[in-house]
Structure formats: C-alpha cells, structure tokens
N, C-alpha and C positions, 0 to 999 in steps of 0.2 A: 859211716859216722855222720850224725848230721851238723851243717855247720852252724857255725854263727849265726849266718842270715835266716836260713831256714828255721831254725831256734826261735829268732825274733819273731819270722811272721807267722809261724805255726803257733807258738805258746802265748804272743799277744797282738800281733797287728792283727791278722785276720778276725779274730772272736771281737774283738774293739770293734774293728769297722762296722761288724756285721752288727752289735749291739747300739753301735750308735743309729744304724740306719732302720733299725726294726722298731726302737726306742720313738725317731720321729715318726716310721709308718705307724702305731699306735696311736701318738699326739694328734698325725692327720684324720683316722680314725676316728679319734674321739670327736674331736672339733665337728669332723661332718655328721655328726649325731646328734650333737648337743646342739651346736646354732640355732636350727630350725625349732629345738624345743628347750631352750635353754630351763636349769635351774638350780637351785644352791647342793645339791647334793650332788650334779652334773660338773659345777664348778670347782669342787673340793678333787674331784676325780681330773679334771684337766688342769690343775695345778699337781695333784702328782704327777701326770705323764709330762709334763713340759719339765719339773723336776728331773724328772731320769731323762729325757733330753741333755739337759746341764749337765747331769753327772755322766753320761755318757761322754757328752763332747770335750769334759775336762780331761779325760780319758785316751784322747786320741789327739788334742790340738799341740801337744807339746812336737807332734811328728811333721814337723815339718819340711819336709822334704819329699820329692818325687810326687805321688798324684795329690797330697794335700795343698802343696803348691802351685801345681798347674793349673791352668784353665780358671786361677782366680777363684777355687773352691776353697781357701782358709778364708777368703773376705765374702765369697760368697755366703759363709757361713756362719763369722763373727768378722763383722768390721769395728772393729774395738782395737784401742781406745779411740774414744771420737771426740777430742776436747771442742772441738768446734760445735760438736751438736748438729752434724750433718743428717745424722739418722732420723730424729725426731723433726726436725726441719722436713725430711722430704716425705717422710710418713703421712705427716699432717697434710701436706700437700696432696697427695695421693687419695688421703680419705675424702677430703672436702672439693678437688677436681668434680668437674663433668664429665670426665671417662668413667665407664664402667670399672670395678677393682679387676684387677687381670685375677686370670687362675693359675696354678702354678707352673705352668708351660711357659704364657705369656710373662709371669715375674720374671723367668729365669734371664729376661733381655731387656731387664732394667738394672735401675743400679743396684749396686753390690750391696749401700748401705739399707736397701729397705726389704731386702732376701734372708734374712740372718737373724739369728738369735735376740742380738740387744733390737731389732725393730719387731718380735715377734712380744719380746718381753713386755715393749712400749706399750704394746698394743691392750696386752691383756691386764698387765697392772699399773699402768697408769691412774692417776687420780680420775675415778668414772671411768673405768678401763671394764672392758667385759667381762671380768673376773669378776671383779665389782659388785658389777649392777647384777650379775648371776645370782652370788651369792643371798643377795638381798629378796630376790623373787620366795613368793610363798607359791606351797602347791597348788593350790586355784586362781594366782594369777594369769587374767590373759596376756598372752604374746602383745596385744598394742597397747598395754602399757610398757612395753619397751622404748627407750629413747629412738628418736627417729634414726638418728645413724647407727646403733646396735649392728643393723642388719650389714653393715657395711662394713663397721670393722671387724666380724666375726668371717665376714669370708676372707677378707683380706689375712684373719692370719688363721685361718685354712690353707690359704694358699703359700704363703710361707711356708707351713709346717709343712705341705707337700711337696713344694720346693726343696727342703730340707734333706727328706726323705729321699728324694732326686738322686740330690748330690754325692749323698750317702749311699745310693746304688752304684752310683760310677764310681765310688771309691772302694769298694764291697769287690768290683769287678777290678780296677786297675792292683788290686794285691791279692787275686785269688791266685790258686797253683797256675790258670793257665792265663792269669794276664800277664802280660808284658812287663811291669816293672816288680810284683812278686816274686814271677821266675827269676830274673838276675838278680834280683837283691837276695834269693836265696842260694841260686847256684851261679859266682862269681866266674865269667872267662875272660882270657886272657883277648879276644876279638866281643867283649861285649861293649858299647856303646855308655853300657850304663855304670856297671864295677866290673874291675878287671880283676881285681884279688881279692880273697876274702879281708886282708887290710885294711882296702877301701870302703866293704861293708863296715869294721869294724869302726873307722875312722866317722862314717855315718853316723853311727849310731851311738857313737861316745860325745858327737856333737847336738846330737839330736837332746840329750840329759842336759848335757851344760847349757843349753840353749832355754830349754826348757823351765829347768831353775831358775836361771837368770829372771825368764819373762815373769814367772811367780814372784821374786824377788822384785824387781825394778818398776817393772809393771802395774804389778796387778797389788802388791801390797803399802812398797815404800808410801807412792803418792797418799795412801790412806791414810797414812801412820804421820806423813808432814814433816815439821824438826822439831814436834814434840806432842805430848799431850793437847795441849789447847789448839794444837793446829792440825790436830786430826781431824780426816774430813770424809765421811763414811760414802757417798757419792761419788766414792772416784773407785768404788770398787766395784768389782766387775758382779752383775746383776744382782746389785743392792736392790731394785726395785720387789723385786719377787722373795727379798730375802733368802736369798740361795745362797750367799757369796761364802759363807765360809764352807759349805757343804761342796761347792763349786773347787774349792783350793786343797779341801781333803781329798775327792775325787783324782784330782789333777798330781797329785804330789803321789798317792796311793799309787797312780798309774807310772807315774814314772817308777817308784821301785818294782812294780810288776815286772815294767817292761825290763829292766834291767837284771832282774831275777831270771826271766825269761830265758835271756841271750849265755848262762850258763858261763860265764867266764870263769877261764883258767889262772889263776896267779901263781907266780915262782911263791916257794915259802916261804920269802923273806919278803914277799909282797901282802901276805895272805887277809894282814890287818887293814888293808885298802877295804876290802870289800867286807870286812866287820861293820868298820868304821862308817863307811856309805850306807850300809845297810840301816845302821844304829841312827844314822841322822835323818837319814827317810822316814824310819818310823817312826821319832821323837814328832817327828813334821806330821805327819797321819795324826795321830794321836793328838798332838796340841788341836791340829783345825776340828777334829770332832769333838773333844772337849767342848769347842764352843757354839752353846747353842743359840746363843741367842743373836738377834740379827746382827748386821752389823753395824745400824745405828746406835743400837745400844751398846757394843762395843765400845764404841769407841768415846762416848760420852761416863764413862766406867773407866777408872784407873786402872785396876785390877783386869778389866777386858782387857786396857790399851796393853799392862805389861804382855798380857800373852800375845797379841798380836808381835810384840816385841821380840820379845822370844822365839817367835813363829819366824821373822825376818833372819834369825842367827841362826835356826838353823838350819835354812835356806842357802844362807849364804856358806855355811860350815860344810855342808853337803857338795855345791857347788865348787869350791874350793878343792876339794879332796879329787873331784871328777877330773878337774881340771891340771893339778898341779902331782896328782898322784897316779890317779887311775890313767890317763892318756898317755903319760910318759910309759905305763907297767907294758901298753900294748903299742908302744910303738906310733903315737898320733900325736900329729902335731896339728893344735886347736885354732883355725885361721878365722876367716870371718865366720858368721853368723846369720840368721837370719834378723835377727833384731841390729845389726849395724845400719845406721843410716837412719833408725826410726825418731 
C-alpha cells in the first residue's frame, strides 16, 4: 500500500520538479535563439516561456523543505521579497561592470539575488528591458540598430535562465526514486536521518500547506491590498513587472490543493468535513485569481478589482485556518515553527 510520502512525491513533487526544470530548459532555449537574432514575434514567444517559468515555480516554491531549502536554491531561485531593492541594485551593476556577464556556471557563485526569477524579470521588462526593444524591431531591421547594451543584457538573462534550469536539475535529482531525500521522504525508517515515521512525513507536509498559504497571504497579497483601498499598492506584488502576478497566485494556490489532493488522506467520519471544506476553499481561491485578468496595476486602482483581491485574502486565510486548527490536530501534528518565522 503506498504511503503518504510516496503518494506525495509520486502524484506531485516529482512531475512539479521536473515541469519546473524543463519549463526553464525551454526559457534557456529560447533566449539562445533569439539574442543573436532578436524580434517582436520571438519576443511574444519568450514571454510565454518565462510565463510558464512563473507558473511552474509557483507550483513548487510553497515546498519548502529538504532540497528546496538546501544549498540556498529557494533564494537561488526567488530572492523575494526584496524591500531594499537589492536585486535591481546588483543587476545594474553587473550590466554596466567591466567584467564580462558570467554564463550560467560562473552566475551559480555569485549572489543569490541576481540568479533568480525577480532579476531575470528585471532584466527583460524592465522600462527598455529586452522584451521591450524586441517587441518593437520590424522584420528588416538590422541587429545595430539595437541599443548598445542589448547584447549584454540578453546574455545575462540567458544565463540566468540556465542557471535556473541548473537548479531545477539538482532538484529533479534530490526527489527522484533513487536520490536521497525522495527515498525517505517516501519510505519513512525508524534509523533514517531524515523521517523516522510516516507522522513525521505527515507532519512535513501538513506544514509545508500552512506555510505555504500563509506566504500567499502575508506575503505576497496583504502588502498589496495596504489598510485599504487608497493604500493599495500594486508593486509589492510579486512579478507585477511582467504582469504575471495574479496568474503567478492561481498557479501557486492550484498547486497547493494538487499537492494536497495528491497525499490521499484518510479522515475518521466525523472528520470527513475537514477536507470538504479545505478543498471548497482552495478552489474558491483558484477560481477567484483566474477570474482576474487584468494586471495587477489595474487591480488595484479598481474597486471592484481591489474587493476581489479582498476576497481573495479570506479565503486564504479561511483555507489556512482549517489546515491548521482542524486538519493537523485530525492527523495527529503539532504545527511549530515555520519557514517564514523570523522573516
């Protein structure tokens, strides 16, 4: 009978991992095709592969625990939130340096915040961002009317993106059947290093959801929303620049009921409304963020957006509540720290 764990990385961690890392080997892909000849219909096509990037990684960053946490590959990844504006500070730097742009090998042994997602996003929609100037090229323009740095920010987030793609191999590998933390997290022993019972899987992985909401909640929504209307502020969402961000929060919410769908829990019947009810607010959640289309500037400059984003936050929060106060006690876990304490 299979367990819990197995459940988990069979029915969603593995296919996640693998989708996120194939998701960026495309991205890198495209990018090294396009550079060298960039143009507006080339540009249309590398904004969707860096989309399904985003929806990929919303899909997989709620798991934070075991190789997403090691070796510094969640910030390798996404070093978000960055109120300081670290990222775009060292990017700029990077581009306008006398060093050569590193390629994705040499990125991997610099800092976190210029390897990752929000500096890859900087890169390409930025105001004059090579998305940009892409779009803009007709089909018989030549390559030197390209701005003179073009050529530099385009390998730069080549290199990123195959940085990405990297990372996404070692994670690809640390939860296959035969890496190391796949196996124990699916078949729990009682001399394993990592889970000794299946409990402790269970105890993972009821943390990994509450954790996860939270960060959708606290994170990545509240700040946008402010303490009201007029103080919404569309900039603190996570890859407003690219307009992803509510696509990014369907993804991410979608993945967390997958994954919980996935793990097959059992409830007493007098339990059975737990996982009605989780289920019923997940999808209310799915459903609200794809509803909206429109970016998230315009969100929130809209009444009518902000209530649903409002909405959006309840039931986030209603969801999270139930994980916590219902579902953890049904199986026996007692919910301690977090990966977001101390942030």
């Amino acid at each position: 009978m299979p367990t819990l764990g197995s459940n988990l990385v069979q029915g969603y961690i593995q296919p996640s991992m693998q989708h996120f890392q194939q998701a960026a080997h495309k991205l890198n892909q495209g990018l090294q095709a396009w550079c060298p000849k960039p143009s507006a219909v080339g540009a249309e096509t590398i904004h969707d592969e860096f989309a399904e990037v985003v929806r990929a990684w919303a899909r997989i960053e709620f798991l934070r625990f075991g190789p997403l946490v090691a070796a510094t590959r969640f910030e390798r990844i996404y070093f978000w939130p960055d109120p300081r504006g670290i990222t775009l500070r060292q990017v700029q730097g990077l581009l306008a340096g006398a060093e050569p742009i590193p390629n994705a090998e040499a990125l991997a042994s610099h800092s976190v915040a210029v390897q990752g997602l929000p500096a890859l996003e900087y890169v390409l929609y930025r105001q004059d961002g090579i998305l940009a100037i892409g779009a803009q090229l007709t089909p018989d323009q030549a390559p030197q009317t390209l701005p003179a740095d073009f050529d530099g920010a385009c390998a730069y987030a080549t290199a990123v993106s195959g940085n990405l793609a990297s990372v996404g191999a070692e994670l690809v590998q640390a939860w296959s059947e035969e890496g190391p933390y796949g196996k124990q997290f699916s078949n729990p022993t009682a001399d394993s290093p990592l889970y000794r019972s299946p409990q402790e899987v269970a105890a993972e992985a009821i943390k990994a959801l509450s954790t996860g909401l939270q960060f959708a909640h606290d994170i990545k929504l509240m700040p946008v929303l402010g303490k009201g209307f007029q103080q919404a502020k569309a900039t603190r969402a996570p890859f407003w620049r690219s307009g992803l961000s509510t696509e990014a929060m369907a993804s991410s919410i979608e993945g967390l009921l997958q994954f919980y769908q996935a793990g097959g829990y059992i409830y007493k019947d007098d339990e059975a409304w737990i996982d009605k009810n989780l289920r019923g607010e997940l999808e209310r959640g799915v459903d609200n963020f794809k509803s909206l289309r429109q970016p998230m500037q315009q969100l929130t400059q809209d009444e009518d957006g902000y209530r649903q984003l409002t909405l959006a936050a309840l039931l986030l929060e209603n969801a999270k509540s139930i994980v916590d106060q219902h579902m953890a006690p049904a199986f026996g876990v007692r919910l301690g720290f977090n990966a977001l304490d101390g942030d």
